[in-house]
KELUMVO-203518 format. One record per residue (C-alpha): residue in three letters; residue number from 1; x, y, z. Coordinates in pm, whole numbers. Layout:
BEGIN
node r ala, k NUM, X X, Y Y, Z Z
...
***
This chain:
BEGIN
node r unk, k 1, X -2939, Y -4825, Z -5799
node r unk, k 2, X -3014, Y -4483, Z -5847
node r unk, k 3, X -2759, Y -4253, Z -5707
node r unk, k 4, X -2942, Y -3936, Z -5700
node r unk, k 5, X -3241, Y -4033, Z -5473
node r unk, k 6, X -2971, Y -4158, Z -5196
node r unk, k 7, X -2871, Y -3947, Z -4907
node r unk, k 8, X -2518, Y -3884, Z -4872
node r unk, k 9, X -2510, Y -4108, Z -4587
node r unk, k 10, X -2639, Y -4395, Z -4773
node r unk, k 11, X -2430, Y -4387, Z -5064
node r unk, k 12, X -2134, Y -4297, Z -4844
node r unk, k 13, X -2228, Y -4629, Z -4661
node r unk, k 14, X -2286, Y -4813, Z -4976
node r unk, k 15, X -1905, Y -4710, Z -5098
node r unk, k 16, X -1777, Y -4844, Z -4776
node r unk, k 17, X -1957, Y -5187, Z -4800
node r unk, k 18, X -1839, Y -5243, Z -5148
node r unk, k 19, X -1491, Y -5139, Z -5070
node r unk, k 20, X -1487, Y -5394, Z -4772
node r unk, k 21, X -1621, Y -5655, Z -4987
node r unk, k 22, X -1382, Y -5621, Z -5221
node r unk, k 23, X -1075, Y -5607, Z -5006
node r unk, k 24, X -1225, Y -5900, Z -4775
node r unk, k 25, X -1254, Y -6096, Z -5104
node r unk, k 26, X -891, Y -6021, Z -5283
node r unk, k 27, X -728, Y -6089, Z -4874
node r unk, k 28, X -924, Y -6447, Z -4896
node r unk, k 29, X -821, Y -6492, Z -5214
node r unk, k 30, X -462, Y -6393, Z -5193
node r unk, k 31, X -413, Y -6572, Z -4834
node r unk, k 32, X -656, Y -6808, Z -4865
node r unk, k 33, X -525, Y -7101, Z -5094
node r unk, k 34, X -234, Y -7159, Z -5315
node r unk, k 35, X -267, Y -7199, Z -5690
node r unk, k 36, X -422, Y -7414, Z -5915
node r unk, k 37, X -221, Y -7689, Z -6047
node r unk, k 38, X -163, Y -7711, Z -6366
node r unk, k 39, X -411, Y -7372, Z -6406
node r unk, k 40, X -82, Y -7125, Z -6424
node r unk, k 41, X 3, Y -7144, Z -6801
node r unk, k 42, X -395, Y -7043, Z -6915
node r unk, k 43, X -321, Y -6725, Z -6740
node r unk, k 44, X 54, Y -6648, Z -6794
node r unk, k 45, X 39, Y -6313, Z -7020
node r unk, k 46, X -215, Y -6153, Z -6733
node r unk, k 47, X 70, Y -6010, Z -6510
node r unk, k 48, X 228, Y -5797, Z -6823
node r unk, k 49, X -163, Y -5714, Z -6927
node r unk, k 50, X -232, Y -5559, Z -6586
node r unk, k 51, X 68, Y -5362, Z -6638
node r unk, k 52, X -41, Y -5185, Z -6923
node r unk, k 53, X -396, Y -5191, Z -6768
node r unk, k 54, X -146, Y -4990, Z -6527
node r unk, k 55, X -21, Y -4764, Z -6742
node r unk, k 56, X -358, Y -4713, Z -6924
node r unk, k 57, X -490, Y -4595, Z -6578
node r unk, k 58, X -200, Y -4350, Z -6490
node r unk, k 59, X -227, Y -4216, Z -6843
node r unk, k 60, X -599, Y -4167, Z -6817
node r unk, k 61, X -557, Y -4017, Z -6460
node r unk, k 62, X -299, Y -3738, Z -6619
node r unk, k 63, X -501, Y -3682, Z -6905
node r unk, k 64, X -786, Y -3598, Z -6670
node r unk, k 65, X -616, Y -3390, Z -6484
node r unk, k 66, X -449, Y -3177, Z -6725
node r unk, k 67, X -835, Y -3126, Z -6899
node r unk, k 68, X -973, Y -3037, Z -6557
node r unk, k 69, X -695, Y -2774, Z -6553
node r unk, k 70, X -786, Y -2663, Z -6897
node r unk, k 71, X -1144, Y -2616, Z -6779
node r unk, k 72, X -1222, Y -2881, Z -7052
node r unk, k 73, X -1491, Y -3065, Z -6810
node r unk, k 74, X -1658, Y -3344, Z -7048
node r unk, k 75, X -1331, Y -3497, Z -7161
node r unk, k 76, X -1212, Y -3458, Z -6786
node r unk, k 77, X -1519, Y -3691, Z -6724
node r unk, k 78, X -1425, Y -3923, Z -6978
node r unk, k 79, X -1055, Y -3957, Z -6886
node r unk, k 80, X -1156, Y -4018, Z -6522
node r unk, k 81, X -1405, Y -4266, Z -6613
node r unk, k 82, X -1191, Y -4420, Z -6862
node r unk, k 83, X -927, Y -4452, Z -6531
node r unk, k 84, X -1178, Y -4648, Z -6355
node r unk, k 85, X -1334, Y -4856, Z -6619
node r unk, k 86, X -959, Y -4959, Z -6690
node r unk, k 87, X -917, Y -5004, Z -6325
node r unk, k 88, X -1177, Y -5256, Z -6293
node r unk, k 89, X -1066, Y -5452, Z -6540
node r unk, k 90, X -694, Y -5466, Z -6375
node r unk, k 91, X -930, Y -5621, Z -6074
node r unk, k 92, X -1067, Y -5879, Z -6291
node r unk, k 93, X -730, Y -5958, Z -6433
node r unk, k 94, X -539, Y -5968, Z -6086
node r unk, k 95, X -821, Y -6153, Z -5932
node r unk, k 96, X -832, Y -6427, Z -6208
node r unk, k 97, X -451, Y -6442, Z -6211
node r unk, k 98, X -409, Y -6483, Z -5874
node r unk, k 99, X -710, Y -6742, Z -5820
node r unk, k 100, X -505, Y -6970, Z -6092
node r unk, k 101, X -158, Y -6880, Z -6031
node r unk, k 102, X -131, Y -6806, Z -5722
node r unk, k 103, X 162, Y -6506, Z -5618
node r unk, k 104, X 515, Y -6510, Z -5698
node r unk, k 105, X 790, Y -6462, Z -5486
node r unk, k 106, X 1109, Y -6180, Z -5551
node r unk, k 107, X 1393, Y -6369, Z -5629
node r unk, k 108, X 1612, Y -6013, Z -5647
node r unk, k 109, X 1889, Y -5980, Z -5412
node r unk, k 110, X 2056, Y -5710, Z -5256
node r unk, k 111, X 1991, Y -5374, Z -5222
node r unk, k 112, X 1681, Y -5411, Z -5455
node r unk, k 113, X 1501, Y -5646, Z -5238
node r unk, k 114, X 1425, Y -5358, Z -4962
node r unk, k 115, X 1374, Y -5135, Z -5227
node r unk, k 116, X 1067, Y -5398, Z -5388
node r unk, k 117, X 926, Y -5478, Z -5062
node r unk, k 118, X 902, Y -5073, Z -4951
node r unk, k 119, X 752, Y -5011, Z -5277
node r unk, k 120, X 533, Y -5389, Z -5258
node r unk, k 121, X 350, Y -5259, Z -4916
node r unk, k 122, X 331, Y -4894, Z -5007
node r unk, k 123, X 162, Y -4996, Z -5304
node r unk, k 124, X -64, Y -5307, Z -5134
node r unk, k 125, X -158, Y -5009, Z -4840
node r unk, k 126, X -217, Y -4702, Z -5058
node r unk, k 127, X -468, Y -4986, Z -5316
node r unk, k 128, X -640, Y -5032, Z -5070
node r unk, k 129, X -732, Y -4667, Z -4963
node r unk, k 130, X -798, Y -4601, Z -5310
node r unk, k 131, X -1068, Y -4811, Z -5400
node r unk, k 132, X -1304, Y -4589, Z -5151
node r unk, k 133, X -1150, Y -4273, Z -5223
node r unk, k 134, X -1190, Y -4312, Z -5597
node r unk, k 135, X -1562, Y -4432, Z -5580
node r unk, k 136, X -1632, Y -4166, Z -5361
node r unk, k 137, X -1485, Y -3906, Z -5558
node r unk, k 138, X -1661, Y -4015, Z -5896
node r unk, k 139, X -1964, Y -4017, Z -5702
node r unk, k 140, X -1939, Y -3664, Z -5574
node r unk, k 141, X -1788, Y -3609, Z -5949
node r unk, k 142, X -2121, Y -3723, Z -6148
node r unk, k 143, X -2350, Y -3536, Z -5859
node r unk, k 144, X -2168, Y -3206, Z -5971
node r unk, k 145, X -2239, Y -3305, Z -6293
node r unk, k 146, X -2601, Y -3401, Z -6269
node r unk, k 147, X -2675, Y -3026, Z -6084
node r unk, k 148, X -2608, Y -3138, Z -5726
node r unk, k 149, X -2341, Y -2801, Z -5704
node r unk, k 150, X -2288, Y -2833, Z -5312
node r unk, k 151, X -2065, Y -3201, Z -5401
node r unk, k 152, X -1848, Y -2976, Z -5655
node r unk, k 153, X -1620, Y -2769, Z -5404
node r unk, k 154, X -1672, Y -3143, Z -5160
node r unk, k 155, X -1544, Y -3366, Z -5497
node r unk, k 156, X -1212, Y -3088, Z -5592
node r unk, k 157, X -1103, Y -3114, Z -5187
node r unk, k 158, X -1136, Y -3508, Z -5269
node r unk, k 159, X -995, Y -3535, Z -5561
node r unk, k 160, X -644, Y -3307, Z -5475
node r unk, k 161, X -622, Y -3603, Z -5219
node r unk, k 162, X -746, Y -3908, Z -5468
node r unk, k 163, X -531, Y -3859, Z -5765
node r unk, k 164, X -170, Y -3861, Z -5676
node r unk, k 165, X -257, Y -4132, Z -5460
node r unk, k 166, X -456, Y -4331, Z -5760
node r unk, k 167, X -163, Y -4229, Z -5956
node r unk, k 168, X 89, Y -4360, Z -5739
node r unk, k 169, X -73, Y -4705, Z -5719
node r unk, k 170, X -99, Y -4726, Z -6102
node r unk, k 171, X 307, Y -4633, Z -6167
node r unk, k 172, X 449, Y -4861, Z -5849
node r unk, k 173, X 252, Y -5151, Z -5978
node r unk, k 174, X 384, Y -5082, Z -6316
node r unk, k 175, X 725, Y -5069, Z -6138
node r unk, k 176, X 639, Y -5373, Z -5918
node r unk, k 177, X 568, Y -5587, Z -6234
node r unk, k 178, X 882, Y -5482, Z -6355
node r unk, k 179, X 1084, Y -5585, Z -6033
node r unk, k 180, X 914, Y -5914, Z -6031
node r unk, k 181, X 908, Y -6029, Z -6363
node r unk, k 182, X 1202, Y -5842, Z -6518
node r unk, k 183, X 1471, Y -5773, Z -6254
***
C-alpha cells in the first residue's frame, strides 16, 4: 500500500481497522479457549523472550528520544523503527505463547497481589491505546520525512503523548513478567 497517495482520512481509517483487528484477535484469543495440551513445554522460554523483546523496545524508545533531542534525525528514525519492529515481534511471541499455553495465574499474596493486578490492567489498557497511537505517529513520522512538512509539528504533538505511554507498556510488562514468573 502506498502511504503517500492516501488521504489522511484513509490512512487514519486504515490505522484504526488494523488496530481493531488486532485487539479483536488477541481478546478471542486470550478469552476464547484454554491451552493446548501438551503444547505448553514447545513454548516455555517465550514469556522471558518477550521480556527482553520488552526491554529491547523501552531501550530503543529512549535511544530515540534522546537522538531526536540531539537533533540527530536518521538514527532517531532508526531507534523508533527498531521500537516497533521489536514490538511486533513481542506480538508474534505473546500471540504464539498464549495460543499454546494459554495465561497464567498470580500465585503472589499479600500486598503484592493489588500491586500486580493495578499494574496487570494499567498495562492491558494503556497496550491497547498504543498500538494506534504508535502506528499513527510513525506514519505522520515517515510523511515528515518523505517532504510532507505539515505532519511534522502534527507527529511532535503525537509523539510527546505516544512515547511515555509506549514506554510505560514496555517497562510494566517487563515488571509484570517479573511478578508472574519470579515473585
Amino acid at each position: 500500500m502506498d502511504f503517500a497517495r492516501l488521504s489522511e482520512r484513509a490512512v487514519l481509517w486504515v490505522i484504526a481497522v488494523v488496530s481493531a483487528g488486532a485487539l479483536l484477535a488477541l481478546a478471542m484469543l486470550l478469552l476464547g479457549r484454554g491451552a493446548t495440551p501438551g503444547a505448553a513445554p514447545n513454548v516455555i522460554a517465550l514469556p522471558a523472550v518477550n521480556a527482553l523483546l520488552n526491554t529491547a523496545s523501552a531501550a530503543l524508545l529512549t535511544a530515540g528520544f534522546v537522538f531526536i533531542r540531539r537533533r540527530n534525525v536518521a538514527a532517531h528514525r532508526a531507534c523508533m523503527l527498531g521500537a516497533f519492529a521489536v514490538s511486533l515481534v513481542f506480538l508474534a511471541c505473546y500471540v504464539v505463547y498464549h495460543a499454546y499455553a494459554g495465561s497464567r495465574p498470580f500465585t503472589g499474596q499479600g500486598w503484592i497481589r493489588p500491586v500486580y493486578f493495578v499494574l496487570l490492567v494499567s498495562h492491558i489498557v494503556l497496550a491497547a491505546a498504543i498500538v494506534p497511537l504508535a502506528l499513527t505517529t510513525i506514519y505522520r513520522g515517515l510523511a515528515a520525512y518523505r517532504g510532507l512538512t505539515p505532519q511534522i509539528d502534527r507527529h511532535k504533538r503525537l509523539a510527546r503523548r505516544t512515547l511515555p505511554i509506549w514506554l510505560y507498556v514496555s517497562i510494566t510488562g517487563v515488571i509484570v513478567y517479573v511478578l508472574l514468573y519470579h515473585w
